[in-house]
Biopython code that builds the backbone (N, CA, C, O; Angstrom):
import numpy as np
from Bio.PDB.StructureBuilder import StructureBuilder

atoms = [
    (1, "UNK", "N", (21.416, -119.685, 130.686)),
    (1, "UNK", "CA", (22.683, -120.292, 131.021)),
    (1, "UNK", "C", (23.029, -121.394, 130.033)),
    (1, "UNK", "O", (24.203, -121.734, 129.887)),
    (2, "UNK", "N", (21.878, -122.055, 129.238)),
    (2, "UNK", "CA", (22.256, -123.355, 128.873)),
    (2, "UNK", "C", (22.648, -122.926, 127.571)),
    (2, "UNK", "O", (23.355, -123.628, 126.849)),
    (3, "UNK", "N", (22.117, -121.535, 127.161)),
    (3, "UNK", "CA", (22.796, -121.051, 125.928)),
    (3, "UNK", "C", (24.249, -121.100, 125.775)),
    (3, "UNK", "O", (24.825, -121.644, 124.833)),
    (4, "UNK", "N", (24.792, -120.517, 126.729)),
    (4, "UNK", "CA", (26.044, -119.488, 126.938)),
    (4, "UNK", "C", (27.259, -120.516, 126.754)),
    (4, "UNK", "O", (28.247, -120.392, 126.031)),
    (5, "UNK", "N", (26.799, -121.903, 127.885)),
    (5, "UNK", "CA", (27.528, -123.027, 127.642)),
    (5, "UNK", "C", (28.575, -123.465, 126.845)),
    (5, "UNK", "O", (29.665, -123.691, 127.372)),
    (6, "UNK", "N", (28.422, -123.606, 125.747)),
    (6, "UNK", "CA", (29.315, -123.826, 125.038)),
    (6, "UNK", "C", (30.431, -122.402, 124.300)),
    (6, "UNK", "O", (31.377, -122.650, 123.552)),
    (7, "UNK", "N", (30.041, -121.019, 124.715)),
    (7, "UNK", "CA", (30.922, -119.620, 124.465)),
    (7, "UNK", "C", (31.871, -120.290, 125.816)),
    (7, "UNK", "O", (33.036, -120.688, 125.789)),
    (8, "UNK", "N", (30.782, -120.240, 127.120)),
    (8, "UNK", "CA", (32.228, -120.619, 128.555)),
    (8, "UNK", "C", (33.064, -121.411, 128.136)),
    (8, "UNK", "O", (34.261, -121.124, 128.165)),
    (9, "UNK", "N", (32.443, -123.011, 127.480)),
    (9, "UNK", "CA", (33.381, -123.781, 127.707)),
    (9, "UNK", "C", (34.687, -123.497, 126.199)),
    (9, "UNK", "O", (35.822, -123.973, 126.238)),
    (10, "UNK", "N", (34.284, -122.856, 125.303)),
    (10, "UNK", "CA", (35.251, -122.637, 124.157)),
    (10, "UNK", "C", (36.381, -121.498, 124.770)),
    (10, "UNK", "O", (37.405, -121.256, 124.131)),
    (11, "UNK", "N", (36.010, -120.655, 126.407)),
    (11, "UNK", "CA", (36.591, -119.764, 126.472)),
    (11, "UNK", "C", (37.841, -120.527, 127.352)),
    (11, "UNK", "O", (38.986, -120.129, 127.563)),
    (12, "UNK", "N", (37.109, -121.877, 127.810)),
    (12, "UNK", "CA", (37.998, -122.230, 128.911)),
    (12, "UNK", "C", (38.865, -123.340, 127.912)),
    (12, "UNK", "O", (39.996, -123.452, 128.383)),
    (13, "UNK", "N", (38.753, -123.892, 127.118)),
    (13, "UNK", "CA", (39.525, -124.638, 126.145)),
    (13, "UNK", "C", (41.099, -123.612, 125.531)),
    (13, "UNK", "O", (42.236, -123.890, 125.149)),
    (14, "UNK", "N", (40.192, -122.231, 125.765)),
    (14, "UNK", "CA", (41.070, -121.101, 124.793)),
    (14, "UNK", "C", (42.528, -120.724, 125.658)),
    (14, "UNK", "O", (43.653, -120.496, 125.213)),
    (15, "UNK", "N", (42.098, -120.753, 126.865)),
    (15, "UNK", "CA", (42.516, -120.215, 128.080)),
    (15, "UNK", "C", (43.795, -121.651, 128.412)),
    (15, "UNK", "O", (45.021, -121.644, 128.522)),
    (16, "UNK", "N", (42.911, -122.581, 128.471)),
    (16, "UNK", "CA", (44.013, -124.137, 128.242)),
    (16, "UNK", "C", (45.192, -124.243, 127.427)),
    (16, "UNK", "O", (46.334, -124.578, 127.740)),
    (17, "UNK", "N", (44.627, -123.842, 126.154)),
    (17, "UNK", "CA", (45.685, -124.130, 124.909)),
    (17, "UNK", "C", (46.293, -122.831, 125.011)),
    (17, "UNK", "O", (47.494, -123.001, 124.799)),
    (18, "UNK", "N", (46.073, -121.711, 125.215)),
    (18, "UNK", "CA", (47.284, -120.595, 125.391)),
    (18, "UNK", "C", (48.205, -121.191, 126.279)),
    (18, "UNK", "O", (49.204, -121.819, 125.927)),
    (19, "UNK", "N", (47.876, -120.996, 127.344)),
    (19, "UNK", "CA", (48.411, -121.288, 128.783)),
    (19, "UNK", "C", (49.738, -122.726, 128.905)),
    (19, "UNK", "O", (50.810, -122.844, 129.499)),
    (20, "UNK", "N", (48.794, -123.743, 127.849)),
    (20, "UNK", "CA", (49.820, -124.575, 127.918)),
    (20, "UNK", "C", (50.807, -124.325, 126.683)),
    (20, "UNK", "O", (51.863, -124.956, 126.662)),
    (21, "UNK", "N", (50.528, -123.500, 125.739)),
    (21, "UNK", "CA", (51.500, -123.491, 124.355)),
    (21, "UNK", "C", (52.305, -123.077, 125.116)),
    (21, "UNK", "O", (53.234, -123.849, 125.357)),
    (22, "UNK", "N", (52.312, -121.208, 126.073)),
    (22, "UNK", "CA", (53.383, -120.671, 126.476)),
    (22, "UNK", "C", (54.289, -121.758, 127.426)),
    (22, "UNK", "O", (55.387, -122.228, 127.129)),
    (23, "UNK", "N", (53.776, -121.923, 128.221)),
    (23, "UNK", "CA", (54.591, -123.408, 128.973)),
    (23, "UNK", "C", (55.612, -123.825, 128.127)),
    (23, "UNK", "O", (56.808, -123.567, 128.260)),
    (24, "UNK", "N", (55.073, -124.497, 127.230)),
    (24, "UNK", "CA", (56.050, -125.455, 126.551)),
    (24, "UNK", "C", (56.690, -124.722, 125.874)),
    (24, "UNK", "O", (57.455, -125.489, 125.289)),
    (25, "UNK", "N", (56.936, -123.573, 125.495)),
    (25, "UNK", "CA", (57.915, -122.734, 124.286)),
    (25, "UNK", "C", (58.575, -121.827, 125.935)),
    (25, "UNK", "O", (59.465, -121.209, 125.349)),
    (26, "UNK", "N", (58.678, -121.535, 126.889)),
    (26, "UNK", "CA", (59.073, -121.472, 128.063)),
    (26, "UNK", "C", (60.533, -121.772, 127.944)),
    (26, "UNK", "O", (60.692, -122.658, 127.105)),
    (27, "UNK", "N", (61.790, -121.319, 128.530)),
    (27, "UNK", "CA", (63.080, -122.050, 128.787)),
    (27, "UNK", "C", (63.155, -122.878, 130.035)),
    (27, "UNK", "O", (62.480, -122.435, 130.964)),
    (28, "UNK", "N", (63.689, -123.761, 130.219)),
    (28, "UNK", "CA", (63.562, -124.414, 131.382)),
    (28, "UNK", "C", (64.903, -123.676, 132.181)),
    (28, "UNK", "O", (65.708, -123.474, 131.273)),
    (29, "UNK", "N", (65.232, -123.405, 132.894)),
    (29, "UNK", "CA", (63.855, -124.357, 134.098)),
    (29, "UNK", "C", (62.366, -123.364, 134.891)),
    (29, "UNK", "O", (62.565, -122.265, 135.410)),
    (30, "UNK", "N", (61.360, -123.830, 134.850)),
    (30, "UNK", "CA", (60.134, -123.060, 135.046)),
    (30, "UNK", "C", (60.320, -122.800, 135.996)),
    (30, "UNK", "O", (60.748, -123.702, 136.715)),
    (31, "UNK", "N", (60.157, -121.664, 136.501)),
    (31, "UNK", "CA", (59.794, -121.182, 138.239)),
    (31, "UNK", "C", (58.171, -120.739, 138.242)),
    (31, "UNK", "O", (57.410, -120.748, 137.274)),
    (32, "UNK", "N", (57.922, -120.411, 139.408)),
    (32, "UNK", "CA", (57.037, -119.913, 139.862)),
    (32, "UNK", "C", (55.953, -119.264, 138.708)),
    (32, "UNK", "O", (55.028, -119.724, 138.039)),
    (33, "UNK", "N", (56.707, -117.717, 138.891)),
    (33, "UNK", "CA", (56.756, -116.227, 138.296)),
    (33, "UNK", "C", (56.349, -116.523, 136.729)),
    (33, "UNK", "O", (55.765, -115.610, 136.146)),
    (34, "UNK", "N", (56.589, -117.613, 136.084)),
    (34, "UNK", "CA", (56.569, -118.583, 134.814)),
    (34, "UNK", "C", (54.853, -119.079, 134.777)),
    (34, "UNK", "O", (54.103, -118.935, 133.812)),
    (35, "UNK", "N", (54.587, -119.539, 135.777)),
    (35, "UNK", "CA", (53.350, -119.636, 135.796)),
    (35, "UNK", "C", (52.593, -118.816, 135.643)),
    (35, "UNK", "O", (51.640, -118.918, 134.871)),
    (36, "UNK", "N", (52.896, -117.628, 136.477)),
    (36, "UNK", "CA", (51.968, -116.971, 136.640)),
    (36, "UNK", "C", (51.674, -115.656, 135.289)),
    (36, "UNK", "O", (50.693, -114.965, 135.013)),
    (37, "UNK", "N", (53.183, -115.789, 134.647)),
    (37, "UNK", "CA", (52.631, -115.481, 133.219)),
    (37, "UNK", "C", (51.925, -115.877, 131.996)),
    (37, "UNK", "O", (51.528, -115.235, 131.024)),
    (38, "UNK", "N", (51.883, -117.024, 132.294)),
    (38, "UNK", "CA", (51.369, -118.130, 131.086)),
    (38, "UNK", "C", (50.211, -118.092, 131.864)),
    (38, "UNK", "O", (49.433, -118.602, 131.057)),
    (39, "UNK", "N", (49.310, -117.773, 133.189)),
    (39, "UNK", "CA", (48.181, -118.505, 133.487)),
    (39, "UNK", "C", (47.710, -117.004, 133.113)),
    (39, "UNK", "O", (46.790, -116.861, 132.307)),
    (40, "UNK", "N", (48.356, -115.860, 133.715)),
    (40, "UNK", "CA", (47.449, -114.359, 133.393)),
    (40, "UNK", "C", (47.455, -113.685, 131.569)),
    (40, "UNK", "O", (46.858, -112.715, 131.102)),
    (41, "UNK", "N", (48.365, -114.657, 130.926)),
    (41, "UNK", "CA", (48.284, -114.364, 129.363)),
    (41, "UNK", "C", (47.157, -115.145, 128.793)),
    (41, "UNK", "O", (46.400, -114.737, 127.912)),
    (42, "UNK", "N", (47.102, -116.539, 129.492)),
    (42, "UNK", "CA", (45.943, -117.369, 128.977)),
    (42, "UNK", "C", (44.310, -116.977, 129.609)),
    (42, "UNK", "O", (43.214, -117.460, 129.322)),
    (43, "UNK", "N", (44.652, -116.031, 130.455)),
    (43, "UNK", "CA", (43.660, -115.209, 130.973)),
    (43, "UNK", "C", (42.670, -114.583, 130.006)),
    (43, "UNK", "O", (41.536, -114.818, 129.589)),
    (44, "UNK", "N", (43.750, -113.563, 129.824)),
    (44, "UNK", "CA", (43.652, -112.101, 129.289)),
    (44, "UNK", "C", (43.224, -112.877, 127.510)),
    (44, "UNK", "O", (42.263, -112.405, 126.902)),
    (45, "UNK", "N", (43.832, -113.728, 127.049)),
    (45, "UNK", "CA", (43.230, -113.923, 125.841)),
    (45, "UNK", "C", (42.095, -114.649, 126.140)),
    (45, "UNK", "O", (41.186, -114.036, 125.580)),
    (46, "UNK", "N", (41.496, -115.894, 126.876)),
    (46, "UNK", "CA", (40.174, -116.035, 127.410)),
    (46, "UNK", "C", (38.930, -115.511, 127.550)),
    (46, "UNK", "O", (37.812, -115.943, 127.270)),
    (47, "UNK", "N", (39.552, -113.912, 128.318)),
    (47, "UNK", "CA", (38.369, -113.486, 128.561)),
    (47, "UNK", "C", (37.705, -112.233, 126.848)),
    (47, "UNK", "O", (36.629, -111.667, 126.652)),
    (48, "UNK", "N", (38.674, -112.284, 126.217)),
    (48, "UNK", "CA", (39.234, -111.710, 124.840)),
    (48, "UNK", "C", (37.635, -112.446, 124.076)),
    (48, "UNK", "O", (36.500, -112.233, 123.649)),
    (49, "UNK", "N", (38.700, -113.422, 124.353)),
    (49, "UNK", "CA", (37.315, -114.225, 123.177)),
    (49, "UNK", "C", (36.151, -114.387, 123.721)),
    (49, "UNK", "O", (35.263, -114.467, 122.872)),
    (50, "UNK", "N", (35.614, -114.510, 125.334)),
    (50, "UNK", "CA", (34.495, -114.429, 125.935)),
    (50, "UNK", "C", (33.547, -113.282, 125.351)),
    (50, "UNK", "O", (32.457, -113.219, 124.782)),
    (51, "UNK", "N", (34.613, -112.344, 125.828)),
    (51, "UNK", "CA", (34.090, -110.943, 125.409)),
    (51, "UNK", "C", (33.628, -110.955, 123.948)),
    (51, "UNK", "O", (32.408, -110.809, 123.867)),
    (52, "UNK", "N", (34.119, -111.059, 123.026)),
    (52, "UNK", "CA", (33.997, -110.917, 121.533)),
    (52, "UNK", "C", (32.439, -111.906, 121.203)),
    (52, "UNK", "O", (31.395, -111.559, 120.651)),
    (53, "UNK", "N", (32.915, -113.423, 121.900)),
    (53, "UNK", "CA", (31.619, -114.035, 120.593)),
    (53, "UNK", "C", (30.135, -113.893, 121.809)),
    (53, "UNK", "O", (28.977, -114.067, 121.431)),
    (54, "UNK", "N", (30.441, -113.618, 122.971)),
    (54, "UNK", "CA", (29.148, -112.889, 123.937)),
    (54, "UNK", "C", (28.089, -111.125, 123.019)),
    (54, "UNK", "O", (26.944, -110.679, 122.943)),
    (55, "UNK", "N", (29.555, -110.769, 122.536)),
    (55, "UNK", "CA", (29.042, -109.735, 121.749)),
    (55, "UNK", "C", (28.432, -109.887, 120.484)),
    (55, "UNK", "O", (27.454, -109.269, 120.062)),
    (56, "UNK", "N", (29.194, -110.897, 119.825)),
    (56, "UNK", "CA", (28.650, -111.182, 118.398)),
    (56, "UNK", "C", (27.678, -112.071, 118.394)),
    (56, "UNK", "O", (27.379, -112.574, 117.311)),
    (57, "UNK", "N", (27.077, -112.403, 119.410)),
    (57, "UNK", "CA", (26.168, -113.737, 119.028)),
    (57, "UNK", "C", (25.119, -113.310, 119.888)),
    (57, "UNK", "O", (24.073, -112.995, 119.321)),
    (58, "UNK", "N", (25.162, -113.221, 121.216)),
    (58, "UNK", "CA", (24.773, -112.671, 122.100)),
    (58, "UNK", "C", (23.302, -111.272, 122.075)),
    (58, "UNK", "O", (22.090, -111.243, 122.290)),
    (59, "UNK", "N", (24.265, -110.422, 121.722)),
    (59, "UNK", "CA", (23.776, -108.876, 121.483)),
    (59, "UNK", "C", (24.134, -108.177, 120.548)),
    (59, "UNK", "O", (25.212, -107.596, 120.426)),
    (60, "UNK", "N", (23.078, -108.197, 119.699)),
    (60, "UNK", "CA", (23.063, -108.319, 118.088)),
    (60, "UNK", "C", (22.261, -106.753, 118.487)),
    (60, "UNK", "O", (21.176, -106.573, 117.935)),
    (61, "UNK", "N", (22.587, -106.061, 119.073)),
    (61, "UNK", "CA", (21.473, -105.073, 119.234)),
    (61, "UNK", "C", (23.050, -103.821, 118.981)),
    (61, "UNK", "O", (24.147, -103.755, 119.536)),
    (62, "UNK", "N", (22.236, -102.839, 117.632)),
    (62, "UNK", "CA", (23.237, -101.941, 117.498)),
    (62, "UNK", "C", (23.442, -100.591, 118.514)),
    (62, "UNK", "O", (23.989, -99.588, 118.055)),
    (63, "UNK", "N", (22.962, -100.629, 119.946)),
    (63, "UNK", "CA", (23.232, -99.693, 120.742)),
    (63, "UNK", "C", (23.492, -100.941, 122.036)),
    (63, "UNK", "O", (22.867, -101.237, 123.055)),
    (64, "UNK", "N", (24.709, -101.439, 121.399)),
    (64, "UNK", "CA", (25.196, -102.370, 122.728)),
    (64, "UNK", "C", (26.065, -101.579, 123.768)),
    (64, "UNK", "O", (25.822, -101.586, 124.974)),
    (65, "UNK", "N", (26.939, -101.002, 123.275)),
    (65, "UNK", "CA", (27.578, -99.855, 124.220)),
    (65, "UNK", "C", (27.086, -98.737, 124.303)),
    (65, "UNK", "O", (27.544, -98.413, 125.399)),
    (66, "UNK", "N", (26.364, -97.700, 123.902)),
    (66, "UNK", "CA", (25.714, -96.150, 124.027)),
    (66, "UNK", "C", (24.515, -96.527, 123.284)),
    (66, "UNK", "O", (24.336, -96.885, 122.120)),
    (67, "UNK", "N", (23.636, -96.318, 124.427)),
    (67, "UNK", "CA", (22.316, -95.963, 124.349)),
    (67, "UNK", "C", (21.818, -94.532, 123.579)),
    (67, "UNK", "O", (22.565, -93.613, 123.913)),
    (68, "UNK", "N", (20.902, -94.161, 122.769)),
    (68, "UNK", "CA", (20.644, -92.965, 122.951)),
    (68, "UNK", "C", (19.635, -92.262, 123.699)),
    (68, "UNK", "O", (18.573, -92.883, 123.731)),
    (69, "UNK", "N", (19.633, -91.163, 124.312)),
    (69, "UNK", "CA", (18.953, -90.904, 125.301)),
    (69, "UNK", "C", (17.696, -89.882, 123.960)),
    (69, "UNK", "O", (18.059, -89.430, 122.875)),
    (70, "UNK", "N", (16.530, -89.813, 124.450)),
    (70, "UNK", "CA", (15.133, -88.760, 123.707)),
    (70, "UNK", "C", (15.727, -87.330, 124.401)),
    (70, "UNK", "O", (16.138, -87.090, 125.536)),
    (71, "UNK", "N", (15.567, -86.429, 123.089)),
    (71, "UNK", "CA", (16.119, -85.074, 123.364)),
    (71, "UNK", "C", (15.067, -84.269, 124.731)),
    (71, "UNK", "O", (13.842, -84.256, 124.611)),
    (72, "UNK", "N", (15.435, -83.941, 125.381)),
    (72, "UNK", "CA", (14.070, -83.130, 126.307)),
    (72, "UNK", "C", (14.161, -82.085, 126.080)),
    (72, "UNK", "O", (15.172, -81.394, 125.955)),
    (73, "UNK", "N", (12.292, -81.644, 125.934)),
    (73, "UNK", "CA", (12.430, -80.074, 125.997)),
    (73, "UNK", "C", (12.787, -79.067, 126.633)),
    (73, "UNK", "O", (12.645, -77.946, 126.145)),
]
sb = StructureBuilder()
sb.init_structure("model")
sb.init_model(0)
sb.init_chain("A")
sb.init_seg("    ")
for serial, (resi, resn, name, xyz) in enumerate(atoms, 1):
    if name == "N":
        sb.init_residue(resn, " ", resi, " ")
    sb.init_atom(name, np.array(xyz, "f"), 0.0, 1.0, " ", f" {name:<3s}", serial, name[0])
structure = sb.get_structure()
């Protein structure tokens, strides 16, 4: 866990600064529905970069997605 630390917290910084750029480039006046695009865009790029440097740093192993299975006789 104490590894990972600083990938979470760069994911949740990432997730911040999207979330608030869209806000502010936003037309006023904000509703609701406004939020909830800027919080699920700052999401979706969040978990983007979670995903990516978990992979690149993480699991350096070249059968990270497909395993190969031993042929049977």
């Amino acid at each position: 866990m104490r590894r990972n630390l600083p990938i979470i917290l760069g994911a949740i910084v990432v997730f911040a600064a999207v979330s608030s750029v869209i806000l502010r480039f936003m037309p006023e006046p904000i509703e609701d529905t406004d939020y909830l695009i800027a919080g699920s865009a700052g999401t979706l790029v969040a978990l983007l970069v979670l995903f990516l440097a978990l992979i690149s740093t993480r699991m350096k192993a070249s059968d990270v997605f497909v395993k190969k299975r031993r042929k049977q006789k």
